[in-house]
N, C-alpha and C positions, 0 to 999 in steps of 0.2 A: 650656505644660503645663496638663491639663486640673484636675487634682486637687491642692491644695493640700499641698504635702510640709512634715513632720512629722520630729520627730529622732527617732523610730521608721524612718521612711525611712532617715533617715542610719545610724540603726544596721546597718540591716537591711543596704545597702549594703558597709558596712564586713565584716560579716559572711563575705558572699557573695563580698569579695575584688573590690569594683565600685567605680569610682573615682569618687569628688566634686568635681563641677565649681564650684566659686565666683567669683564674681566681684564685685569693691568699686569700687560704683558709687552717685553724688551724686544724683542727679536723677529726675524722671518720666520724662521721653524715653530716657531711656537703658535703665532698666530697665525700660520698655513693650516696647522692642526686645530686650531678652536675657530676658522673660519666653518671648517667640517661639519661644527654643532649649529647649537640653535641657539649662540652666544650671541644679542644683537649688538652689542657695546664695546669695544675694545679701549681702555686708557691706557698711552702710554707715559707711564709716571716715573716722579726723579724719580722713586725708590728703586730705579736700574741701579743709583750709586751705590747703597747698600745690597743689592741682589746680584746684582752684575761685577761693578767695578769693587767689590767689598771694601767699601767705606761705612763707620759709623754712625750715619747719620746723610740725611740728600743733601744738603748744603753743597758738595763736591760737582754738584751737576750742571755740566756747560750748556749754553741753549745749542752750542755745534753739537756738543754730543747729542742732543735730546733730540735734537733736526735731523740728526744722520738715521736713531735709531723707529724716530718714530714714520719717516720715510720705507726705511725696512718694514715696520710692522703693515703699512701699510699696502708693501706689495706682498707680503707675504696675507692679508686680507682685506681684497678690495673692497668686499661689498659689507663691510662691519661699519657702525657707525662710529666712527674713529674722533678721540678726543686724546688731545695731546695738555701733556702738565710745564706749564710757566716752572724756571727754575726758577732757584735764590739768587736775587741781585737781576730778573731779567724786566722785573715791573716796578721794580721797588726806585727806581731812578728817576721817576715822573711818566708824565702819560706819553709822551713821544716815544720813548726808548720803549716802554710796555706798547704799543701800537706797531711798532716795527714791530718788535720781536711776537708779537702775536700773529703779524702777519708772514712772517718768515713760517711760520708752524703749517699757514694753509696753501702757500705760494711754494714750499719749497719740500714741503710730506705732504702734504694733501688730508689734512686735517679739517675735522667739519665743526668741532668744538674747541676752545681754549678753557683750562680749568686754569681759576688763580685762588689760591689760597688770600684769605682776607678777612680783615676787619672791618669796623666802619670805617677807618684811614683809609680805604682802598675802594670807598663806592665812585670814586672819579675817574677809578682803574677801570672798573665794570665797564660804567659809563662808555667812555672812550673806545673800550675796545667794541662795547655794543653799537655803538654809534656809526663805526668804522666800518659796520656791516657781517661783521663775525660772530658767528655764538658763542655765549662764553658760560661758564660754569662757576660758580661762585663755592669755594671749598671753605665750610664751614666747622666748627668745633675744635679736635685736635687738631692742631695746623705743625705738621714736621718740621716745616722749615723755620718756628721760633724756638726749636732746641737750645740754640746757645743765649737767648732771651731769661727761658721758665728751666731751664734745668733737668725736668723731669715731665712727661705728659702723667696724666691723670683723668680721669673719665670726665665729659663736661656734662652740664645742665642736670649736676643732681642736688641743686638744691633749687627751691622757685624763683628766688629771686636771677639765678644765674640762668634757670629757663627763659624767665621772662626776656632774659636778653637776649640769648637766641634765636627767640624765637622773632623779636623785633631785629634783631641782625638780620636771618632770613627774606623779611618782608622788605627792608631795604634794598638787598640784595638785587632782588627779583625787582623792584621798583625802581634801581639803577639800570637794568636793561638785561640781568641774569637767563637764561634761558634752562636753565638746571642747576638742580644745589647737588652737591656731594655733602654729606653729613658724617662726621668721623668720629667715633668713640662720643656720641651722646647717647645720654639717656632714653632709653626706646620708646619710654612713655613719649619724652620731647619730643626725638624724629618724628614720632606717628601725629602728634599735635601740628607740625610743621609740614607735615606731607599733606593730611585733611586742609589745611589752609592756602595749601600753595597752588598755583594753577600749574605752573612748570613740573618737570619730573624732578623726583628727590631719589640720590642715589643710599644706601646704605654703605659706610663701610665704617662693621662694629657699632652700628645705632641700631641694633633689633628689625623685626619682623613687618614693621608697620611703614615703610619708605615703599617708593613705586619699585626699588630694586637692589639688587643686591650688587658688592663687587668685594671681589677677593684677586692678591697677587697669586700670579698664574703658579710661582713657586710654591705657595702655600697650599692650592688645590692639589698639586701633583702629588705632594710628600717629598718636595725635593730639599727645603731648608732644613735647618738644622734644629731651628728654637724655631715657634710660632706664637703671637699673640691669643691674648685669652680669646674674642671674637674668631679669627680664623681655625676653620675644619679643612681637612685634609680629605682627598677621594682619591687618591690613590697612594703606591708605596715607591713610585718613582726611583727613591734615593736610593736603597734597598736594590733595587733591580739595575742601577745605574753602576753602583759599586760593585755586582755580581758581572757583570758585564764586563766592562773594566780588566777585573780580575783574568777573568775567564783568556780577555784579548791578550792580556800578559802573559799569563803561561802559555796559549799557541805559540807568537813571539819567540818565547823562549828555546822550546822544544821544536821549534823547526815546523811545526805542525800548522802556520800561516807565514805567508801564503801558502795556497797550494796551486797544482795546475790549475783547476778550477778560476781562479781570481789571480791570476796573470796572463799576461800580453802573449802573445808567440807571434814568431814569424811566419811569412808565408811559405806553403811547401817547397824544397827545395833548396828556399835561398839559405840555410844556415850553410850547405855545403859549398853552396858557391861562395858563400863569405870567408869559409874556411881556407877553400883555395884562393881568395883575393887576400888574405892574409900570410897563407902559408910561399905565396912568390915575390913575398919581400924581403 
């Protein structure tokens, strides 16, 4: 993408009924590669702790780490419209410490979004960070980081009374100062209920067809994890081709067969012989 996209864009998008492409990805390499496409969204989320640092669960995710890597993603794609994820323990301490650390995200990676995972306990979050001047993203539904809270996720909004809330969560959200909802593992009926209502973009991830857009971990598009959730599809065989590879680098290795001339240094003509004689008159 040539022109740096802007949540003007994403409005204008949503608007015109045009779907938003996201994707939540760790690193330079990878978002060098999906700046390439026609991906206008990049999140860079805990879930680095379990995809990156293979941890259990995000909880494990520092906002240093998250600052260091989402600054990388960053220069590995300038012109994406780049939204970085609040870790555990970075909003949860009152709204000052969430306001720095929010602001650390845009002052220090050049993030255009804050996402925070949230309840109604957290519309003072929104608030604040809205107020401070930064967009923020209000991550609704499955929320990862109350793992050691519920024990176990499970799909939300599929009964009515549990949409109903929802879907009034949402509206609060967005009427705290929210500039985007992310929606995680609800029910598609709901997302689409939620989406039709909201004036902001609704992102999908695992809420069906009916959100202004989609977002999948950039592992899971490749084929590069090992287990994938029921909602996440795979578009290519990454893993597969990464272990072939691999492979392949170990037997050269082995066999003497890398390097070769080819992909190594030499000296300039001449000089080996005169090093040999600067050697051989000691």
């Amino acid at each position: 993408m040539e022109t740096k996209i802007t949540i003007a864009d994403l409005l204008t998008a949503k608007r015109q009924n045009r779907k938003i492409t996201a994707v939540s990805c760790y690193d330079y390499t990878t978002a060098q590669l999906a700046s390439q496409t026609d991906v206008q969204m990049i999140l860079v989320g805990d879930s680095a702790a379990q995809a990156v640092l293979g941890f259990d669960s995000t909880l494990p995710a520092t906002m240093d780490f998250m600052v260091a890597i989402t600054a990388a993603v960053r220069r590995g794609a300038p012109n994406a419209y780049l939204v970085a994820d609040m870790p555990f323990l970075s909003y949860q301490l009152g709204i000052k410490e969430a306001v720095k650390n929010a602001g650390r995200f845009v002052v220090e990676a050049g993030a255009q979004m804050i996402k925070i995972e949230v309840s109604s306990a957290y519309l003072d979050v929104i608030k604040a960070v809205s107020d401070a001047n930064m967009a923020v993203m209000a991550h609704i539904g499955i929320r990862p980081q109350c793992i050691s809270k519920i024990g176990k996720f499970k799909a939300e909004g599929t009964t009515a009374e549990m949409a109903a809330e929802l879907i009034s969560l949402a509206e609060q959200m967005i009427g705290a100062g929210a500039g985007a909802l992310l929606i995680e593992g609800v029910a598609a009926e709901v997302a689409e209920i939620i989406t039709k209502r909201s004036e902001v973009p609704v992102i999908s991830c695992g809420s069906g067809p009916g959100c202004d857009g989609q977002i999948l971990i950039a592992p899971d598009i490749l084929g590069l994890g090992q287990g994938r959730p029921k909602f996440a599809k795979s578009y290519g065989n990454a893993a597969e081709a990464t272990i072939e590879a691999f492979k392949r680098y170990a037997k050269e290795v082995e066999s003497g067969e890398f390097p070769d001339d080819e992909h190594s240094y030499h000296m300039k003509k001449g000089e080996l012989e005169r090093l040999k004689g600067l050697l051989g008159s000691r």
